[in-house]
N, C-alpha and C positions, 0 to 999 in steps of 0.2 A: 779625720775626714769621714770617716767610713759611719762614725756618729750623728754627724750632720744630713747624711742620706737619709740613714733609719729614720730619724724625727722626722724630716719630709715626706718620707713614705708613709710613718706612720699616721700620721696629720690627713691624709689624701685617705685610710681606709674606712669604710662604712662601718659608725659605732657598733656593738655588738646589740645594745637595746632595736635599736634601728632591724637590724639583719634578722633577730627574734621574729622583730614585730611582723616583716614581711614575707616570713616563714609562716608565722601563725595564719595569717590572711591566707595566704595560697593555698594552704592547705584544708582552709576554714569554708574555701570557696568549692575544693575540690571533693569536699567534705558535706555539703549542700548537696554539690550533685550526684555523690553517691546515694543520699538520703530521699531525696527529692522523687523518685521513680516509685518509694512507699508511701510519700506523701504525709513523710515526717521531714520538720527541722531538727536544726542541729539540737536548738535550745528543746524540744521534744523530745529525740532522742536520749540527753542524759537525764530526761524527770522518765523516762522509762527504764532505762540501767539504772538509775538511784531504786524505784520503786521494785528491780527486779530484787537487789542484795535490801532492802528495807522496806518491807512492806507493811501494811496497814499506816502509813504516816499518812497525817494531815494535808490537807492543802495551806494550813498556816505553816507547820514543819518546813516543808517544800519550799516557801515564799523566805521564810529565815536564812534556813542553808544556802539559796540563792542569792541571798539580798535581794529579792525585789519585792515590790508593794506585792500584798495580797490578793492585789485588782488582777494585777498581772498575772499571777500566778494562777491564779482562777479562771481567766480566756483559754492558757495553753491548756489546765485539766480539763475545759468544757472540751477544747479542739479535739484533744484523747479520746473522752468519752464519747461524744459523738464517732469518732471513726471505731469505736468497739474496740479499742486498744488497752482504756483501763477501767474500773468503774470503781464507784464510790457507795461503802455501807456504813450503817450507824455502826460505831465503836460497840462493844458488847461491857466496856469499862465505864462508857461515858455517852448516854443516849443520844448528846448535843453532838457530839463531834463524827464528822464523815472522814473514816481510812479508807484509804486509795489501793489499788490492788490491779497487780496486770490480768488482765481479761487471759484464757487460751488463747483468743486471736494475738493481742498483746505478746505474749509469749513468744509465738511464732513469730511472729515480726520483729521482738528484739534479738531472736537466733540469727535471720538473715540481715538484719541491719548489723550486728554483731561480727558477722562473718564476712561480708561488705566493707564496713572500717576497715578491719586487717587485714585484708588485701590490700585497701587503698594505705595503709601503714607500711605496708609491707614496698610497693609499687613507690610510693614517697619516699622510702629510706635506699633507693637502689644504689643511688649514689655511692654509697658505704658498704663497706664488709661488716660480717659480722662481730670484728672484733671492736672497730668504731662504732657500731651500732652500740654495742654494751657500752664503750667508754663514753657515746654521748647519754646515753640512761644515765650511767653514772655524776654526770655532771650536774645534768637536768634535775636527778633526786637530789643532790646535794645543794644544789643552787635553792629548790623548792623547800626544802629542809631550813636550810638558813631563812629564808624567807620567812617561812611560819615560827618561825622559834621567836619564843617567849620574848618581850621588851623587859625591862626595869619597869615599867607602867603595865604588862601585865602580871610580872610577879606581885606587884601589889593588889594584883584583884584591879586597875585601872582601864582593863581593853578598851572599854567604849570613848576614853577619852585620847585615842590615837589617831590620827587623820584616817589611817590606813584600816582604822575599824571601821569609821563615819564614811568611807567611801562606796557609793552604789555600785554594787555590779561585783562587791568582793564576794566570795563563795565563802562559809565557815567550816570549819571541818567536823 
């Protein structure tokens, strides 16, 4: 009998993909409007933490590692550049190509937007102790880990021919 419960229970609980997803939102939302008061988005924010640990990259760079079109990528660098947050020089390797670089304003604004998220990480994760806090890191890098790991198609040198490569919006590492 006692089996018969469980399967109905379990039938009635919200998938875990589900529960993810509307984690990631709430947090995606609450995460807007920590950013919102510098007058950065979210998608802003990480082409400034990418370009704090990797500088001099492209705006094609930029556009790959994101997956998105290059059009696209090139609105969010004009938005940056205009607020004085990054600016762009001729390579010293390659006269054609413009590396991207946090401005000192830029700087300062990823310290306090920096310091902003973690708090709001901090304030999101209250629910939990610290010791669930580590054991959900743990799951989350493990889950993230399988995820990324190699297919039979890209041992062969095959990635682009994976739906999961061909999809827009995937980030590469």
């Amino acid at each position: 009998m006692e089996k018969a419960v469980r399967a109905t229970t379990d039938r009635h609980q919200p998938s875990i993909l589900h529960l993810v997803k509307q984690v990631q939102y709430k947090a995606y939302v609450r995460l807007e409007s920590v950013l919102n008061p510098l007058g950065v988005t979210a998608v802003q924010f990480r082409i400034l933490t990418t370009l704090s640990t990797r500088p001099d990259m492209s705006s094609a760079e930029l556009s790959r590692l994101y997956d998105v079109k290059p059009q696209t990528m090139i609105k969010q660098i004009a938005l940056l550049e205009s607020k004085g947050l990054i600016d762009r020089r001729v390579s010293r390797a390659n006269k054609r190509l413009l590396e991207l670089n946090l401005t000192a304003t830029g700087k300062d604004a990823l310290k306090k937007l920096q310091k902003d998220t973690r708090a709001l990480e901090a304030e999101l994760l209250t629910p939990l102790n610290g010791d669930e806090r580590e054991i959900l890191r743990g799951y989350l890098t493990r889950l993230l880990a399988s995820l990324s790991a190699p297919t039979e198609n890209l041992a062969l040198g095959l990635e682009e021919s994976t739906p999961e490569y061909r999809r827009p919006g995937v980030q590469r590492p």
